[in-house]
mmCIF file of the N, C-alpha and C atoms, coordinates in Angstrom:
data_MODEL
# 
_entry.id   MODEL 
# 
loop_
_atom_site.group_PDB 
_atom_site.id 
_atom_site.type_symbol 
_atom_site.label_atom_id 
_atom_site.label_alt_id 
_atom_site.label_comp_id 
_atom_site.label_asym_id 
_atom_site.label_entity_id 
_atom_site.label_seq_id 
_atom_site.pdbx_PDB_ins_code 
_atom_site.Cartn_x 
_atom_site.Cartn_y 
_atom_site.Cartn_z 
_atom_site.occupancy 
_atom_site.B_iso_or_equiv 
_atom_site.pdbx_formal_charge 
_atom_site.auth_seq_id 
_atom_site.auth_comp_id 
_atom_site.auth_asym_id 
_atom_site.auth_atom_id 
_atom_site.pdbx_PDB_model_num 
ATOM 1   N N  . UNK A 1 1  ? 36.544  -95.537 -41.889 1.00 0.00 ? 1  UNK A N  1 
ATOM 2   C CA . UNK A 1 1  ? 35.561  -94.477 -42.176 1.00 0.00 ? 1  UNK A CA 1 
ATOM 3   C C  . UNK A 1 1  ? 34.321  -94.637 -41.285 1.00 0.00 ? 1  UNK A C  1 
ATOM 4   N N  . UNK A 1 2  ? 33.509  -95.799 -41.301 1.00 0.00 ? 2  UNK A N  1 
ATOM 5   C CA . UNK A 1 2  ? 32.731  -96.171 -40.342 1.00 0.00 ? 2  UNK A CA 1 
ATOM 6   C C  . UNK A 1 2  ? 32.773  -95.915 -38.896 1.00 0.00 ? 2  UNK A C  1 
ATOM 7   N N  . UNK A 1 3  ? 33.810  -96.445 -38.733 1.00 0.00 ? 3  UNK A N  1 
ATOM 8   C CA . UNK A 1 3  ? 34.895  -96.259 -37.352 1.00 0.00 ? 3  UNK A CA 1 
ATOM 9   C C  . UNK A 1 3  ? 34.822  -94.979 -37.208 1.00 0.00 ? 3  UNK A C  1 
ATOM 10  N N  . UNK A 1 4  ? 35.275  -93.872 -37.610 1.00 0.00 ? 4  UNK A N  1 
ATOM 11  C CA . UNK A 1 4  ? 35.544  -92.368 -37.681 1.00 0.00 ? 4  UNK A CA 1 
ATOM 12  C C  . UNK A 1 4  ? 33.785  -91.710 -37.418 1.00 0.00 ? 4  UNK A C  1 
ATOM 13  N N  . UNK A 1 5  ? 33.208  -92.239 -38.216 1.00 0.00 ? 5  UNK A N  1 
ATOM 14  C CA . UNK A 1 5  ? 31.683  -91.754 -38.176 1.00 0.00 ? 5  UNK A CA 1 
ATOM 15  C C  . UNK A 1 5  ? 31.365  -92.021 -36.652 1.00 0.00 ? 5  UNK A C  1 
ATOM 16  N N  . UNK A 1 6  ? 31.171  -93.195 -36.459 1.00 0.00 ? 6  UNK A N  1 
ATOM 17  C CA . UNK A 1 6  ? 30.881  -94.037 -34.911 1.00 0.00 ? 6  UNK A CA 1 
ATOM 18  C C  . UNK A 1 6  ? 31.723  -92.873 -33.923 1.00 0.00 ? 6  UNK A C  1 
ATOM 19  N N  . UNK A 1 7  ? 32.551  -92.653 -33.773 1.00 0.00 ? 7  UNK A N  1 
ATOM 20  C CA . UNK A 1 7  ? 33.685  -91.489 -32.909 1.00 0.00 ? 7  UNK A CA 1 
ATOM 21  C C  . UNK A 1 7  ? 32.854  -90.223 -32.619 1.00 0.00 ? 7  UNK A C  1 
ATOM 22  N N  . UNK A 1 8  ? 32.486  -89.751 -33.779 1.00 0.00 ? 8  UNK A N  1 
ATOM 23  C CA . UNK A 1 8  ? 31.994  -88.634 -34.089 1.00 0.00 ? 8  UNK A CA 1 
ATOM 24  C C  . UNK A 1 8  ? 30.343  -88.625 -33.540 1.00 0.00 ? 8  UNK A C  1 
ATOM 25  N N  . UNK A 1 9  ? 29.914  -89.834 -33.951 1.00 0.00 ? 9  UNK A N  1 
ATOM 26  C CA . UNK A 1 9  ? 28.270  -90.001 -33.342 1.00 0.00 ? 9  UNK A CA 1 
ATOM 27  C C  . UNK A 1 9  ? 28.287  -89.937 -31.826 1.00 0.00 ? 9  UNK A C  1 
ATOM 28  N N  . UNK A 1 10 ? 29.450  -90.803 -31.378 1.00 0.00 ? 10 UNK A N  1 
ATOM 29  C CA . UNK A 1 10 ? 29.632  -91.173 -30.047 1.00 0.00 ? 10 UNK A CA 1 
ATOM 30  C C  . UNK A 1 10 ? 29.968  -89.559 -29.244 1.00 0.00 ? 10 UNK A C  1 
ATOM 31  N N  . UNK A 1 11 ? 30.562  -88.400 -30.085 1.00 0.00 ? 11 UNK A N  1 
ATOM 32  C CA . UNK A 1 11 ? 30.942  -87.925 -29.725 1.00 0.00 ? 11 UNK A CA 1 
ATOM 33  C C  . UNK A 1 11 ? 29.864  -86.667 -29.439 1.00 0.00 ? 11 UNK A C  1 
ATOM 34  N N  . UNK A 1 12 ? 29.101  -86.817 -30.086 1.00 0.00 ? 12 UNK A N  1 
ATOM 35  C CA . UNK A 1 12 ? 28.081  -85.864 -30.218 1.00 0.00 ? 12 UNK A CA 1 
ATOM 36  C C  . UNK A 1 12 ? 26.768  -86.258 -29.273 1.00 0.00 ? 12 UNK A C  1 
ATOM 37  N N  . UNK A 1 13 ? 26.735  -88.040 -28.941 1.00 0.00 ? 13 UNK A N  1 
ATOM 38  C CA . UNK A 1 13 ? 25.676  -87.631 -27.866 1.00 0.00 ? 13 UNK A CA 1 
ATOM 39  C C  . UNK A 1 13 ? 26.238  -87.779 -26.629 1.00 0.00 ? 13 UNK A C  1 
ATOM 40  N N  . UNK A 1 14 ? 27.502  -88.139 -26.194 1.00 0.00 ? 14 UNK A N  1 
ATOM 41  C CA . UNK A 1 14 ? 28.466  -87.440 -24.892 1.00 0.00 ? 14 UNK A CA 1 
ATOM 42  C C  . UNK A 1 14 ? 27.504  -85.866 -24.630 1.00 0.00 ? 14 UNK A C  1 
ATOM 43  N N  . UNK A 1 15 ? 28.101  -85.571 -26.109 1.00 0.00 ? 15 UNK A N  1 
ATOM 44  C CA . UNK A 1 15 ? 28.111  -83.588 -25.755 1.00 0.00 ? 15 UNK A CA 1 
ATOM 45  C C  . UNK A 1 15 ? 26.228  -83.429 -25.332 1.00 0.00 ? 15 UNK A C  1 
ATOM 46  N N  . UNK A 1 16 ? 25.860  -84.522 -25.727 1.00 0.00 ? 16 UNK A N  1 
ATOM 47  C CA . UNK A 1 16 ? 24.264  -83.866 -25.775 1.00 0.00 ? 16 UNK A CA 1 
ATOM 48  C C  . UNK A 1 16 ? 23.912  -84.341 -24.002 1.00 0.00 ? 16 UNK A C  1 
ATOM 49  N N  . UNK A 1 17 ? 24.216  -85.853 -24.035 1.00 0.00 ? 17 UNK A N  1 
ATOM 50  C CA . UNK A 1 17 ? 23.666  -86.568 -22.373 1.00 0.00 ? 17 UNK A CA 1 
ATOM 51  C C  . UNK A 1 17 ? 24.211  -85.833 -21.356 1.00 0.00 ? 17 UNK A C  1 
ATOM 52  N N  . UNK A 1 18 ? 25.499  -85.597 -21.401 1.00 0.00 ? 18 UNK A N  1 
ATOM 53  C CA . UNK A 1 18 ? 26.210  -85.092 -20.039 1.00 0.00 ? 18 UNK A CA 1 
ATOM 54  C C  . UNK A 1 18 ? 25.567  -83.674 -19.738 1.00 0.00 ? 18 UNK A C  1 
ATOM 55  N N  . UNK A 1 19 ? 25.063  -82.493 -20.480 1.00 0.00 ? 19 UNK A N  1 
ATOM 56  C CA . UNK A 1 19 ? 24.467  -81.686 -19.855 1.00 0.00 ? 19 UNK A CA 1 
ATOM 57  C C  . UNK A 1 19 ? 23.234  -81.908 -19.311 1.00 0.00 ? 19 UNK A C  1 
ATOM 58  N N  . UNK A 1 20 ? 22.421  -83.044 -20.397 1.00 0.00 ? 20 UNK A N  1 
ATOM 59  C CA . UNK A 1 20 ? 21.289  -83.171 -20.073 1.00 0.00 ? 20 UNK A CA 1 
ATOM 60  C C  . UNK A 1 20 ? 21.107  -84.000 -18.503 1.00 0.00 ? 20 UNK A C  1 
ATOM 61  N N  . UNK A 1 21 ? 21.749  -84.783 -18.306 1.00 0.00 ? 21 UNK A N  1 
ATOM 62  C CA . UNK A 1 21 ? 22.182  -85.535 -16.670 1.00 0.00 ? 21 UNK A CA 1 
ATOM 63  C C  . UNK A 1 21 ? 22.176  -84.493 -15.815 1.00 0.00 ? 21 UNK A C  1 
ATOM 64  N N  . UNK A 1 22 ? 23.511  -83.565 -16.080 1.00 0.00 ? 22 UNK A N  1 
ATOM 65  C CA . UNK A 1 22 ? 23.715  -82.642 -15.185 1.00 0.00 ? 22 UNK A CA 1 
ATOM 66  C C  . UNK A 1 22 ? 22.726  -81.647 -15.050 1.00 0.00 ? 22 UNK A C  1 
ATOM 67  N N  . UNK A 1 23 ? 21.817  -81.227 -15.862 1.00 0.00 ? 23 UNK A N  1 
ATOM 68  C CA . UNK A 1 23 ? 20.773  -80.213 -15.668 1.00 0.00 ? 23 UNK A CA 1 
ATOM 69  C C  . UNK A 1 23 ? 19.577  -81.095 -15.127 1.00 0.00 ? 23 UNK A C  1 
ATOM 70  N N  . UNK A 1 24 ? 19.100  -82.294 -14.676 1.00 0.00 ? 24 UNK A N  1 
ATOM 71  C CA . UNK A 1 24 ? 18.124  -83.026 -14.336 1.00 0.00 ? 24 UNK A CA 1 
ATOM 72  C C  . UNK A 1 24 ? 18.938  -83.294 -12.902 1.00 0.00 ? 24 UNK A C  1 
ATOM 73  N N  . UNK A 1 25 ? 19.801  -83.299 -12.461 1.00 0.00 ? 25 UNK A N  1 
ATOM 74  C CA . UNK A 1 25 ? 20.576  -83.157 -11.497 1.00 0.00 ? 25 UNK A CA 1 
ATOM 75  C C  . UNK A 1 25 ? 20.186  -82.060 -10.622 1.00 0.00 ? 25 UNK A C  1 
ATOM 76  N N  . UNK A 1 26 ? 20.513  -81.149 -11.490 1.00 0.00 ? 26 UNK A N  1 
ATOM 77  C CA . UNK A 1 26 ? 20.595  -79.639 -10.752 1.00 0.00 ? 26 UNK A CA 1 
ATOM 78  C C  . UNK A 1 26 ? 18.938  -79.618 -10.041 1.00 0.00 ? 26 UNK A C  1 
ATOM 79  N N  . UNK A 1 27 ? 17.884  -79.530 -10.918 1.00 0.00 ? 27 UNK A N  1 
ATOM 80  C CA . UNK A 1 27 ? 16.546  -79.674 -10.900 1.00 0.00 ? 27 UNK A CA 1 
ATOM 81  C C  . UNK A 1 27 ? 16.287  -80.770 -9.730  1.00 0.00 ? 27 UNK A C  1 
ATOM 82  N N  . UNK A 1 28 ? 17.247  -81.619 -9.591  1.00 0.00 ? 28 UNK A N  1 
ATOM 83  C CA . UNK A 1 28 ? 16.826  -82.699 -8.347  1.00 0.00 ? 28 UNK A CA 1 
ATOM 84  C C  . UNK A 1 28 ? 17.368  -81.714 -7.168  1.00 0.00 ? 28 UNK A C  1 
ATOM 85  N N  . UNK A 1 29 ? 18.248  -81.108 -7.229  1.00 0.00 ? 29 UNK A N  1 
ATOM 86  C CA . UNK A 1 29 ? 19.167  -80.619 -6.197  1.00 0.00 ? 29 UNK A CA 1 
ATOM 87  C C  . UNK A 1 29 ? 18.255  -79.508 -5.899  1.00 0.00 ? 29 UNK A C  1 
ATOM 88  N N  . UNK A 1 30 ? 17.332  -78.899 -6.608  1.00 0.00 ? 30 UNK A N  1 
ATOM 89  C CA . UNK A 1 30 ? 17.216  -77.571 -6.515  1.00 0.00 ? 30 UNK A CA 1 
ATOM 90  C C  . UNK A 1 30 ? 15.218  -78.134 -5.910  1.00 0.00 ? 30 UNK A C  1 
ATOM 91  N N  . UNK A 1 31 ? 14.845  -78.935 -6.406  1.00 0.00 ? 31 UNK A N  1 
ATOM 92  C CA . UNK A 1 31 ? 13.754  -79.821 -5.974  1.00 0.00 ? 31 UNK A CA 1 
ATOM 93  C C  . UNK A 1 31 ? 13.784  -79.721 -4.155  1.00 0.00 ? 31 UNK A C  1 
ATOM 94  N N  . UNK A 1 32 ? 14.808  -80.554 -4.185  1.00 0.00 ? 32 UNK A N  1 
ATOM 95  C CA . UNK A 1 32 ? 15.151  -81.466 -2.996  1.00 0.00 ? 32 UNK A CA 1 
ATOM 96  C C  . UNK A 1 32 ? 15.547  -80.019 -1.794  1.00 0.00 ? 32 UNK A C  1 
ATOM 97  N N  . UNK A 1 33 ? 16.398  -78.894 -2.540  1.00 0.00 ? 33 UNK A N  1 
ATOM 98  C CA . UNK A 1 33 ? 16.200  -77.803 -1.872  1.00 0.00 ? 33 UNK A CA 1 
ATOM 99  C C  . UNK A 1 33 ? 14.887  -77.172 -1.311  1.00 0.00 ? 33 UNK A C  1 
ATOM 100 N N  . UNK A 1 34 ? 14.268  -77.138 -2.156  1.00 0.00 ? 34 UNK A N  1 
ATOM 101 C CA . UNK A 1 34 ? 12.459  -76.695 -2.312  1.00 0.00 ? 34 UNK A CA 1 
ATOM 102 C C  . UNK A 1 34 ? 12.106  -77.698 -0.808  1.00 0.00 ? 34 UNK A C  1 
ATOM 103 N N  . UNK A 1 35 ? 12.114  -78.599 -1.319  1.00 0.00 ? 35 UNK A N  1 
ATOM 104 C CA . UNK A 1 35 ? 11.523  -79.402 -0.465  1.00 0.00 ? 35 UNK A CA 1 
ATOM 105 C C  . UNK A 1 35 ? 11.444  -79.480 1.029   1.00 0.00 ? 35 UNK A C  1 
ATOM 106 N N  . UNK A 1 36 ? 12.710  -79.381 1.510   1.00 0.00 ? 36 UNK A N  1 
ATOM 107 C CA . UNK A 1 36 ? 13.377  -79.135 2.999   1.00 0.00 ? 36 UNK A CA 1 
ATOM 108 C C  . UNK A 1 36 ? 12.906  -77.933 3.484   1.00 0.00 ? 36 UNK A C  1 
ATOM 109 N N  . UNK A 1 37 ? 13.149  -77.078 2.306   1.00 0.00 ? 37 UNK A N  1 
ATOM 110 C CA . UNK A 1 37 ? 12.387  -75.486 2.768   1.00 0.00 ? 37 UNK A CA 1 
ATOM 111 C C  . UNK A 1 37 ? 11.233  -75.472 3.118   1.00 0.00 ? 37 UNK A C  1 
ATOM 112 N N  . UNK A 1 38 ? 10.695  -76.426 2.309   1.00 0.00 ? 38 UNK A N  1 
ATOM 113 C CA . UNK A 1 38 ? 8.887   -76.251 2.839   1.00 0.00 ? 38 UNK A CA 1 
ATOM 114 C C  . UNK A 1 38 ? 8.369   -77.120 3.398   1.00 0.00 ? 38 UNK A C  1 
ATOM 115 N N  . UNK A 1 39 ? 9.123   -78.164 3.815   1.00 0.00 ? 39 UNK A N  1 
ATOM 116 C CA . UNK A 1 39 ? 9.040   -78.978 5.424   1.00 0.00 ? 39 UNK A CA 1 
ATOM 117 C C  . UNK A 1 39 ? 9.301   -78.248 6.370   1.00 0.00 ? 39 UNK A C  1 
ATOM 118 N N  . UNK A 1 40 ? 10.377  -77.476 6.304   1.00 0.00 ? 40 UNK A N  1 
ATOM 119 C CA . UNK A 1 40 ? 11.045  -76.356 7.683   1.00 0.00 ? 40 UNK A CA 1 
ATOM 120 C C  . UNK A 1 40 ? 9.864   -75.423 8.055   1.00 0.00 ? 40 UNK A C  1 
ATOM 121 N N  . UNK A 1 41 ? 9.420   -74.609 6.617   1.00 0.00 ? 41 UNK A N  1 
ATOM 122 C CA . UNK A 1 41 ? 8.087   -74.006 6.909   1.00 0.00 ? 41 UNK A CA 1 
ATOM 123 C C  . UNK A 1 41 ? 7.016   -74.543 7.463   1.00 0.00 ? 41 UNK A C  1 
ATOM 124 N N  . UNK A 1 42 ? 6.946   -75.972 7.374   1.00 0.00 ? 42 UNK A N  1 
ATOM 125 C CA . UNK A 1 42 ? 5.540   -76.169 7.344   1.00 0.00 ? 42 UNK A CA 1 
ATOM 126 C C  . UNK A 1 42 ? 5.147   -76.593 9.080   1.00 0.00 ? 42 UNK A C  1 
ATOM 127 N N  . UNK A 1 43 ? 6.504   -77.592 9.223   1.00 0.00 ? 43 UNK A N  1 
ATOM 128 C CA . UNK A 1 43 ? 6.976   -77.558 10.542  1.00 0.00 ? 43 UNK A CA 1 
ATOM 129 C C  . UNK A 1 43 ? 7.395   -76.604 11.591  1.00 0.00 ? 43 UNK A C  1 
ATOM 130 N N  . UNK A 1 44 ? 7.602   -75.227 11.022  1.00 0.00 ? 44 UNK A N  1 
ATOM 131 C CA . UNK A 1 44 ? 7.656   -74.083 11.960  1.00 0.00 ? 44 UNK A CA 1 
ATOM 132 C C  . UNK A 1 44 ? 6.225   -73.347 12.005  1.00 0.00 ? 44 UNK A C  1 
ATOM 133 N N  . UNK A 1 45 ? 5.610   -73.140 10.637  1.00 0.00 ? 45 UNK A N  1 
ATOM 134 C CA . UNK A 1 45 ? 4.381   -72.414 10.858  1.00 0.00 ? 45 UNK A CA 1 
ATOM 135 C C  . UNK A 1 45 ? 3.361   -73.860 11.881  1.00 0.00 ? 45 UNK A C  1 
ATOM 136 N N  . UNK A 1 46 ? 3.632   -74.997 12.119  1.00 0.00 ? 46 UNK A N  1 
ATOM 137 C CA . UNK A 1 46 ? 2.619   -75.548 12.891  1.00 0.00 ? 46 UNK A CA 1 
ATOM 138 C C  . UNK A 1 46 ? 3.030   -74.931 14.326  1.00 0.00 ? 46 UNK A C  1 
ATOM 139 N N  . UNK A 1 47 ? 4.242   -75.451 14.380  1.00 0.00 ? 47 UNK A N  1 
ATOM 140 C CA . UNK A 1 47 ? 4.676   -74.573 15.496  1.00 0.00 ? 47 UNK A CA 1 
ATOM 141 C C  . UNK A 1 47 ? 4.562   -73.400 16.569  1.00 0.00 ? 47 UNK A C  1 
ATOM 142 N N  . UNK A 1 48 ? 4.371   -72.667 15.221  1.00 0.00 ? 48 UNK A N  1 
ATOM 143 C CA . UNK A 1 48 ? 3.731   -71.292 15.492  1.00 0.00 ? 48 UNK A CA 1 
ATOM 144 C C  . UNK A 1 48 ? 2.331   -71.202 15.964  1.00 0.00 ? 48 UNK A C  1 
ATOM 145 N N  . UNK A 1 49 ? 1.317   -72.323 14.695  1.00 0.00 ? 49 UNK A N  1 
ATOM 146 C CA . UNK A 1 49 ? 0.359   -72.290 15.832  1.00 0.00 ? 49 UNK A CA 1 
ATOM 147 C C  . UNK A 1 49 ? -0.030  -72.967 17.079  1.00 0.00 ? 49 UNK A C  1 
ATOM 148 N N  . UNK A 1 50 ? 0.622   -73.855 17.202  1.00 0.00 ? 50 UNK A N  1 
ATOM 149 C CA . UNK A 1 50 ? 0.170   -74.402 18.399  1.00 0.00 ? 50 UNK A CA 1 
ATOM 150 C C  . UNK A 1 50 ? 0.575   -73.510 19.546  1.00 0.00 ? 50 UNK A C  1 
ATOM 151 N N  . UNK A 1 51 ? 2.008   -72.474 19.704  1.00 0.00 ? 51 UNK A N  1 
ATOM 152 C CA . UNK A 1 51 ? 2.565   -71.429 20.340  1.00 0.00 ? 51 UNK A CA 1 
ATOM 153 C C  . UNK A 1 51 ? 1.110   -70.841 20.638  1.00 0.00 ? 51 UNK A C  1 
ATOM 154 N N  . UNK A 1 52 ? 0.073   -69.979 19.462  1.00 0.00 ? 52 UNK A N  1 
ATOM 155 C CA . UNK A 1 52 ? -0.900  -68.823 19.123  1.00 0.00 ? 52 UNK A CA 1 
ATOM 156 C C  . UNK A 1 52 ? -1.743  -70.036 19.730  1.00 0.00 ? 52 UNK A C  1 
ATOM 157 N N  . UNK A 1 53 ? -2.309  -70.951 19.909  1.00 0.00 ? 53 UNK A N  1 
ATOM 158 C CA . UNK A 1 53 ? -3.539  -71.660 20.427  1.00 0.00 ? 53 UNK A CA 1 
ATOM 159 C C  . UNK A 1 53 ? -3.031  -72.166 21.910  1.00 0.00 ? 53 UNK A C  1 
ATOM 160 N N  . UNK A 1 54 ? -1.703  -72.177 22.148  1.00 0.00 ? 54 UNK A N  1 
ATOM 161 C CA . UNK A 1 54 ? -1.296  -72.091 24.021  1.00 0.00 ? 54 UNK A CA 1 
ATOM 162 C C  . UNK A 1 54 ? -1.776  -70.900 24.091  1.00 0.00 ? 54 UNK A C  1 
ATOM 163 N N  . UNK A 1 55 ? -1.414  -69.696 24.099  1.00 0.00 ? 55 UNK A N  1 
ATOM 164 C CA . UNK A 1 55 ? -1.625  -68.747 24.475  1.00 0.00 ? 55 UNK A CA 1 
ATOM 165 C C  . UNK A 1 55 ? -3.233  -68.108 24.115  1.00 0.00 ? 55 UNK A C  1 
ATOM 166 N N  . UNK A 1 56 ? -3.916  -68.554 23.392  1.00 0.00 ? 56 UNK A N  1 
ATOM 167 C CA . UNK A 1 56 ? -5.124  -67.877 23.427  1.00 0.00 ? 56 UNK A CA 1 
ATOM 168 C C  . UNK A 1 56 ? -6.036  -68.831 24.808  1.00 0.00 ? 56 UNK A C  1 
ATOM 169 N N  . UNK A 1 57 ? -5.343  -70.385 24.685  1.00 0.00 ? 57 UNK A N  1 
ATOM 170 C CA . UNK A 1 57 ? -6.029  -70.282 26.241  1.00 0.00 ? 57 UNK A CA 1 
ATOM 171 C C  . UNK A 1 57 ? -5.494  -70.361 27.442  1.00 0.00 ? 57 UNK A C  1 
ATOM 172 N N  . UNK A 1 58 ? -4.564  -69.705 27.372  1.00 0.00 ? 58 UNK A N  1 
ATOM 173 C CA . UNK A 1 58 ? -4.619  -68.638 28.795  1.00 0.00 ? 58 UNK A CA 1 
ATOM 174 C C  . UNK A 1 58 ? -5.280  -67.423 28.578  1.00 0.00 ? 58 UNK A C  1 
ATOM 175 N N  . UNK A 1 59 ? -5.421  -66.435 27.546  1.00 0.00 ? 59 UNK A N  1 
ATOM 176 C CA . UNK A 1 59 ? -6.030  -65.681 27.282  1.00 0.00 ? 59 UNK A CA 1 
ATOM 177 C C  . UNK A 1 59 ? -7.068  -65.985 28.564  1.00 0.00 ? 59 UNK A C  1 
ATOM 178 N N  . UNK A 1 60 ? -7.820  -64.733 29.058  1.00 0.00 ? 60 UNK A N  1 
ATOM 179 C CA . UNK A 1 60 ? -8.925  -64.472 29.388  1.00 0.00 ? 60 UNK A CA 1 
ATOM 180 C C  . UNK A 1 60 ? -10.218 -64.538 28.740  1.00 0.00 ? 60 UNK A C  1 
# 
């Protein structure tokens, strides 16, 4: 009976951890997405200006 209870406890925080892992997962994945994106940005908009500050001095 104990035994049977324990199964059942065991079984219920399986059902609870494994989404909770996998959704703190996702949030890392989706983080870590974020992240690259706004290195790429941040590293292209410098880009960009240093492009806009070559060219303003050649500007006249």
């Amino acid at each position: 009976m104990v035994f049977k209870c324990f199964m059942v406890l065991s079984f219920l925080i399986n059902l609870i951890t494994i989404p909770a892992v996998g959704f703190s997962c996702l949030i890392d994945l989706m983080w870590g997405i974020c992240n690259d994106w706004f290195l790429y940005a941040s590293r292209y908009s410098k880009h960009f200006y240093y492009i806009c500050d070559k060219s303003e001095e050649k500007c006249p």
